[in-house]
DRENTOR-14917 format. One record per residue (C-alpha): residue number from 1; x, y, z. Coordinates in nm, 4 decimals. Layout:
// residues N
[pt NUM, [X, Y, Z]]
...
This chain:
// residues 245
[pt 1, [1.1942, -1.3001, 1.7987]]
[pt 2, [0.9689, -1.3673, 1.4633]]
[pt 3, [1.1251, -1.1733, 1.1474]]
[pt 4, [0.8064, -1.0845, 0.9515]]
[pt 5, [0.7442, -0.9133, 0.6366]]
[pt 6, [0.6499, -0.5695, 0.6417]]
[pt 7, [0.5204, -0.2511, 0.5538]]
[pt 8, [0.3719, 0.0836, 0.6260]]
[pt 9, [0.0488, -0.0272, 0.6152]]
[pt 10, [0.0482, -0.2880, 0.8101]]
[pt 11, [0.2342, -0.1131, 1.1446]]
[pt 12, [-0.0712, 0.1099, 1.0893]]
[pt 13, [-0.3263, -0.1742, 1.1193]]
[pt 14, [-0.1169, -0.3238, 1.4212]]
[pt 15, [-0.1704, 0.0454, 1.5894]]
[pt 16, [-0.5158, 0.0649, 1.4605]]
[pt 17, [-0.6031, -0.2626, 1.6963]]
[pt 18, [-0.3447, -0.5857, 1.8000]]
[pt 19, [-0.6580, -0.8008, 1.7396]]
[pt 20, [-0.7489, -0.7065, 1.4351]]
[pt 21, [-0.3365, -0.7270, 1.3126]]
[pt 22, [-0.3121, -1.0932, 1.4149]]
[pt 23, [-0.6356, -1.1625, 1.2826]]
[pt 24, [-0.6007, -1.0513, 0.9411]]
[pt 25, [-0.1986, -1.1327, 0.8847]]
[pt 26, [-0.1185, -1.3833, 1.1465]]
[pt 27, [-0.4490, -1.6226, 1.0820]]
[pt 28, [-0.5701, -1.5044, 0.7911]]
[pt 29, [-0.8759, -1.4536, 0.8845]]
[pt 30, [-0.9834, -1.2083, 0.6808]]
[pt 31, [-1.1841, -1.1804, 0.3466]]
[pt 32, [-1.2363, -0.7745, 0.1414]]
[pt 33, [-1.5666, -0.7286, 0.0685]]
[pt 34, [-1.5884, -0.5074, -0.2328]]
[pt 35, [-1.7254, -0.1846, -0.2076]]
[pt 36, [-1.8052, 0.0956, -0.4621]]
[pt 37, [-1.5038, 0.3025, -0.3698]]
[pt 38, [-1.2737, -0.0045, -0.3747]]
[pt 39, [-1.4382, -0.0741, -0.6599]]
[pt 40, [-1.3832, 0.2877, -0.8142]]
[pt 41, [-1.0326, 0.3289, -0.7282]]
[pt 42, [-0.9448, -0.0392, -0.8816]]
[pt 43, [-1.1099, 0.1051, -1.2117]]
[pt 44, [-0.9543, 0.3962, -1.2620]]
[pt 45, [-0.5679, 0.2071, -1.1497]]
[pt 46, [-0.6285, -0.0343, -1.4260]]
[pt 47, [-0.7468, 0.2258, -1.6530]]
[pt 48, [-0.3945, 0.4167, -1.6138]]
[pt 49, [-0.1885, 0.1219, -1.6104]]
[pt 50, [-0.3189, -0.0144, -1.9392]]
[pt 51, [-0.2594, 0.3231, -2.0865]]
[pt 52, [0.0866, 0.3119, -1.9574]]
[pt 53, [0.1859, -0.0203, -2.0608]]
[pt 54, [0.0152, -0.1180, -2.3596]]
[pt 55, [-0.1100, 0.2141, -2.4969]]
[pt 56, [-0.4707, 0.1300, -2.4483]]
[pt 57, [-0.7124, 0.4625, -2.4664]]
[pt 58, [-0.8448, 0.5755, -2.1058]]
[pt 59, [-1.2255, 0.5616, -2.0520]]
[pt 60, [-1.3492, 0.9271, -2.1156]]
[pt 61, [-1.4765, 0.9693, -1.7744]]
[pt 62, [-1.4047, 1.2582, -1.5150]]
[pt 63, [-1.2491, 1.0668, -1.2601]]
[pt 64, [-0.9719, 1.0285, -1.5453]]
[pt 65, [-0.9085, 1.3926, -1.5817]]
[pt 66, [-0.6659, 1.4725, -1.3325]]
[pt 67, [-0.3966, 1.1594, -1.4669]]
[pt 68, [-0.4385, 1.1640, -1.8324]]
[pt 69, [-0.1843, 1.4508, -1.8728]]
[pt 70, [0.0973, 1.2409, -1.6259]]
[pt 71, [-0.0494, 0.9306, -1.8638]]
[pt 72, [0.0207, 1.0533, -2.1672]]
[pt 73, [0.3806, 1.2388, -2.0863]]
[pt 74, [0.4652, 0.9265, -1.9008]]
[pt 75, [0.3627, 0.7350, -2.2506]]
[pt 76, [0.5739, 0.9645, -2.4208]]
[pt 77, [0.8686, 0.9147, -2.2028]]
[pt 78, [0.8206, 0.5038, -2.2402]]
[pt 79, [0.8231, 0.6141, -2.6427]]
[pt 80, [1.1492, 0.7857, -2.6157]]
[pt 81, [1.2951, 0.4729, -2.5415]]
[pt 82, [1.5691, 0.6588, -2.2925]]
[pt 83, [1.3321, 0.6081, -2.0265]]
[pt 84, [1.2451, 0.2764, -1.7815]]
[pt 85, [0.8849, 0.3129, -1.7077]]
[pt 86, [0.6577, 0.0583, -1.5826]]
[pt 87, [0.3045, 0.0566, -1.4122]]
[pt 88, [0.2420, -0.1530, -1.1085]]
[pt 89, [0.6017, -0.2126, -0.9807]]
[pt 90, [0.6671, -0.4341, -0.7184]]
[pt 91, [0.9522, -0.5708, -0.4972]]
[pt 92, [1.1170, -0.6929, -0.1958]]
[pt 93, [1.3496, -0.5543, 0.0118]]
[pt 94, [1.5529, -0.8111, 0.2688]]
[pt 95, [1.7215, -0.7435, 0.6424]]
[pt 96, [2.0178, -0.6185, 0.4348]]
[pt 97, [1.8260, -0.3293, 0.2582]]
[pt 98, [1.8878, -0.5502, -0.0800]]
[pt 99, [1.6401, -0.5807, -0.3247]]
[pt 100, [1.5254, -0.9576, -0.3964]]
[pt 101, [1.1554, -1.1152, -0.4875]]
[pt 102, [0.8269, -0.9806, -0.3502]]
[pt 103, [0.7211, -1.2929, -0.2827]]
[pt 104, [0.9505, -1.5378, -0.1922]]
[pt 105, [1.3149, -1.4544, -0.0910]]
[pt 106, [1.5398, -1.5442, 0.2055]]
[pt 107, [1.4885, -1.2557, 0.5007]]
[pt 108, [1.2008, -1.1167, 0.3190]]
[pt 109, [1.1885, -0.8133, 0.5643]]
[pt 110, [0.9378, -0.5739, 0.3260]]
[pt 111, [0.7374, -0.5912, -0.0156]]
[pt 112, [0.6765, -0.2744, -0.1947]]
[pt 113, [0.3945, -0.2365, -0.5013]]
[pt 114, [0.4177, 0.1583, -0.6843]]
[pt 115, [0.1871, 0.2469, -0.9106]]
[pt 116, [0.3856, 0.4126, -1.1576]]
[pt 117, [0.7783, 0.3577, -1.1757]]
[pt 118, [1.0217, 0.5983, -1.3841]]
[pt 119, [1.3999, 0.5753, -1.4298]]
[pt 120, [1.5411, 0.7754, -1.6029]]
[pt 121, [1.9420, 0.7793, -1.5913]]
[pt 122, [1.9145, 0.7224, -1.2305]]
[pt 123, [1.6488, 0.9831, -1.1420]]
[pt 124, [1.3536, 0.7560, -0.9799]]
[pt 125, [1.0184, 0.9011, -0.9891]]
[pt 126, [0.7408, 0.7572, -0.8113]]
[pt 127, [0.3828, 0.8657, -0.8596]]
[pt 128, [0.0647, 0.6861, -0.6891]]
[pt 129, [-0.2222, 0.7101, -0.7912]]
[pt 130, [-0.5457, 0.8490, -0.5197]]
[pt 131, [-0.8829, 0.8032, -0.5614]]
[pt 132, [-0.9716, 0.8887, -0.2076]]
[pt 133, [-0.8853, 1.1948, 0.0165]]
[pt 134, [-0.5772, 1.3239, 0.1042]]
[pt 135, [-0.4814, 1.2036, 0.4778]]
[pt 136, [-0.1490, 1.2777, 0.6781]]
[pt 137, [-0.0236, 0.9373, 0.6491]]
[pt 138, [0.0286, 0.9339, 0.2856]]
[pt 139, [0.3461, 1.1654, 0.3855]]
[pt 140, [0.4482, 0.8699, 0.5809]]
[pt 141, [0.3435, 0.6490, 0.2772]]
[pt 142, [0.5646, 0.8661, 0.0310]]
[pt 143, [0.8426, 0.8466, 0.2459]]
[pt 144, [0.8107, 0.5319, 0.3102]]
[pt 145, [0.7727, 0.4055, -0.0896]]
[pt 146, [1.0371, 0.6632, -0.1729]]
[pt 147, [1.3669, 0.5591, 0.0594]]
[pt 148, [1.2776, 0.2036, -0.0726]]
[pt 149, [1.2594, 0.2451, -0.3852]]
[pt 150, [1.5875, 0.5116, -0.3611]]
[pt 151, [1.8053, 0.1865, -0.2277]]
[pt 152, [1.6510, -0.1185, -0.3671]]
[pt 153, [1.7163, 0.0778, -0.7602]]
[pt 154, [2.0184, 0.2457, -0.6741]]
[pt 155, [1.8875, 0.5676, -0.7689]]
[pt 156, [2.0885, 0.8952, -0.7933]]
[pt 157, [1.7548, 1.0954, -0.6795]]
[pt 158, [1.3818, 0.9762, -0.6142]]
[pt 159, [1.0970, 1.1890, -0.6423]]
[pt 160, [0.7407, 1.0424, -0.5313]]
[pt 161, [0.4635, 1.1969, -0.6319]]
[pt 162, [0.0839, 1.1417, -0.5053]]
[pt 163, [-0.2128, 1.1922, -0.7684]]
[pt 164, [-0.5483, 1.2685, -0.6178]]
[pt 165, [-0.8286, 1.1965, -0.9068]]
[pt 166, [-1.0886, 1.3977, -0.6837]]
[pt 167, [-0.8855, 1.6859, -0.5016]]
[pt 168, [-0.6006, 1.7791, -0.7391]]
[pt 169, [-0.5648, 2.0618, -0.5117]]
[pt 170, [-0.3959, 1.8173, -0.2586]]
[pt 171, [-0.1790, 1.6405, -0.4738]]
[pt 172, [0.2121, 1.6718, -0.3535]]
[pt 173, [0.5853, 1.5907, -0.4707]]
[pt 174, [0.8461, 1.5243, -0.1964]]
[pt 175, [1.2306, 1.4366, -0.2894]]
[pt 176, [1.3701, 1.1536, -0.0800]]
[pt 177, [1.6907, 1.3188, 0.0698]]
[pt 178, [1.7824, 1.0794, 0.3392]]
[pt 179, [1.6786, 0.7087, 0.2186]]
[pt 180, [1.8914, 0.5062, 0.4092]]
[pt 181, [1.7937, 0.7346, 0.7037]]
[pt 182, [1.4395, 0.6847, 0.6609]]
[pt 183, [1.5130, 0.2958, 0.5910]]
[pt 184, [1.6197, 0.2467, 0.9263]]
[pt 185, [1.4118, 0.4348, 1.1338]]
[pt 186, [1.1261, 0.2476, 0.9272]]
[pt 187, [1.3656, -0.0721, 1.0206]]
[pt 188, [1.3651, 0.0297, 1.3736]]
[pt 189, [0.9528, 0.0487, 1.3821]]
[pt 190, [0.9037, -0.2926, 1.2375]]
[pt 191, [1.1757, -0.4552, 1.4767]]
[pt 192, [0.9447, -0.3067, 1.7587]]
[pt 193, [0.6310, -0.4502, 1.6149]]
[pt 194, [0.7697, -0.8177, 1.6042]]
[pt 195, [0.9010, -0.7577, 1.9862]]
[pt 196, [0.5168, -0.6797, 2.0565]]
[pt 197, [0.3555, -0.8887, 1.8596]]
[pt 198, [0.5745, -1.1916, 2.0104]]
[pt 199, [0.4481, -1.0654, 2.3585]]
[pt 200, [0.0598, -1.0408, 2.2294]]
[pt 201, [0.0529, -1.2835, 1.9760]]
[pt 202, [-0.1794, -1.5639, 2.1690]]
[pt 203, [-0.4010, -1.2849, 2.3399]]
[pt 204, [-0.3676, -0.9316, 2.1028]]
[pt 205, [-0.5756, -0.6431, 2.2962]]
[pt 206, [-0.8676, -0.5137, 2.1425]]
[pt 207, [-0.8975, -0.1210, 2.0620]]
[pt 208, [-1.2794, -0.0372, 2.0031]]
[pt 209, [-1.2911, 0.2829, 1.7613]]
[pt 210, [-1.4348, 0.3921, 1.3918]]
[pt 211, [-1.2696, 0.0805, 1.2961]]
[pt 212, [-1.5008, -0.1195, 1.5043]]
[pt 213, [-1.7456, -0.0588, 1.1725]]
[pt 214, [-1.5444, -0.2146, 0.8959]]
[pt 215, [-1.3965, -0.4838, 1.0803]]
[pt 216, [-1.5461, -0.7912, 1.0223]]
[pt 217, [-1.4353, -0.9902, 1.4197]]
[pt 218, [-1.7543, -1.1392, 1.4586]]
[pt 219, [-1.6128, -1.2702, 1.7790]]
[pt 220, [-1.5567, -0.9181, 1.8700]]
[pt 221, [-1.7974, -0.7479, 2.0973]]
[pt 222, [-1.7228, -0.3777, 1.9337]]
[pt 223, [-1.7619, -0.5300, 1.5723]]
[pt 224, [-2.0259, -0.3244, 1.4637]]
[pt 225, [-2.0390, -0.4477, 1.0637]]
[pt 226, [-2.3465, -0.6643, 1.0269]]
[pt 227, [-2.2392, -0.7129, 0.6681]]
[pt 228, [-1.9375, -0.9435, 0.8025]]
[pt 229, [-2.1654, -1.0994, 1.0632]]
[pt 230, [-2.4222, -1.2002, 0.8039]]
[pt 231, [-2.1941, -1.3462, 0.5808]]
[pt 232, [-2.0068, -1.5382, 0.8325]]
[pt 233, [-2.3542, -1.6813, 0.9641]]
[pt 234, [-2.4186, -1.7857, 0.5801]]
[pt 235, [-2.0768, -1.9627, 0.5883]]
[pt 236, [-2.1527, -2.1272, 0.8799]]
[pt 237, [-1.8300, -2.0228, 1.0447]]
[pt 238, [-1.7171, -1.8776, 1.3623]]
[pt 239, [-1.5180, -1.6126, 1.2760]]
[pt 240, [-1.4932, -1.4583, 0.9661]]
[pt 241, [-1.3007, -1.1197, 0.8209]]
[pt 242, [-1.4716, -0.9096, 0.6066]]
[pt 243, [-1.3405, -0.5616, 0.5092]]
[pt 244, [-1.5457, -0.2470, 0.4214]]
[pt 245, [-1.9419, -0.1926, 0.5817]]
């Protein structure tokens, strides 16, 4: 069976639609478009991590509202010098739950990227930043991030936190109380996935939904984004990926 590397979102795409999975991470066939909420949420994650690690000001705009107060106590807590914090953390976690390289390591099994990492004596917090709505999944996301994190460091306690710019309303705090629990059970999904995914690999199924708009499978009768189709015709190429409409 093929070990691959791993992570929440991606056993979401697999269960989204096969064809899409193997399409995007097994060929590589696939290219983002930008769009003005990609766009958006890029902004304002660059905005808060140059606050974060170099002290630069935030742009005085609304969407910056709801994070300048965590910004500027997570500056102060960087200032104190008692405190590990650092914007944009990422990692790899191996078949042995050990943390090692996010990009190249031996049994690469998953690759984590937080937005915002804090240690402080051993009490992890991790926040991410949201632009977008609140959806279910980012409970899955949190616990996901959180039991990772919770091993990999070594923490005595994690915390993860989700910031949403638009609908502070929604925004949430979970502690991680079972990490190595939730490790394996995640373990247990991806191990599944590869068994599939070996079976489906040459000939993945296709699952026509809402998808079937930002997906850019030209080949694809359901592919419904004329964006991706366009460009692919300008390439002079067969197939060609394109996220967002």
């Amino acid at each position: 069976m093929a070990m691959r590397v791993w992570g929440v979102s991606r056993l979401r795409d697999l269960k989204v639609c096969p064809r899409m999975f193997v399409m995007k991470y097994e060929l590589k066939k696939w290219i983002d478009v930008p769009n003005p909420n990609m766009d958006r949420g890029s902004h304002m994650h660059k905005g808060a991590e140059e606050a974060i690690e170099y002290g630069v000001i935030m742009p005085d705009e609304p969407m910056f509202n709801t994070v300048r107060p965590y910004v500027e106590q997570l500056q102060a807590m960087k200032e104190s010098g008692l405190v590990v914090v650092k914007a944009e953390h990422k990692f790899g976690m191996d078949i042995a739950f050990q943390r090692v390289d996010f990009f190249r390591a031996a049994n690469l099994r998953v690759r984590c990227a937080v937005d915002v990492f804090v240690n402080d004596s051993g009490k992890v917090l991790v926040i991410d930043w949201k632009t977008g709505r609140y959806k279910p999944e980012h409970e899955q996301d949190a616990d996901f991030y959180g039991c990772m994190v919770d091993i990999g460091m070594q923490a005595k306690s994690t915390t993860v936190q989700y910031i949403y710019t638009d609908e502070p309303q929604f925004s949430f705090s979970r502690e991680i109380l079972d990490p190595n629990g939730l490790a394996r059970r995640f373990y247990a999904e991806f191990e599944e996935a590869d068994a599939y995914l070996d079976k489906v690999a040459n000939d993945p199924p296709m699952n026509p939904a809402k998808h079937c708009g930002w997906c850019g499978d030209i080949t694809c009768p359901n592919n419904k984004n004329d964006k991706a189709k366009a460009l692919a015709r300008q390439a002079n190429t067969n197939v060609l990926f394109k996220g967002g409409a």
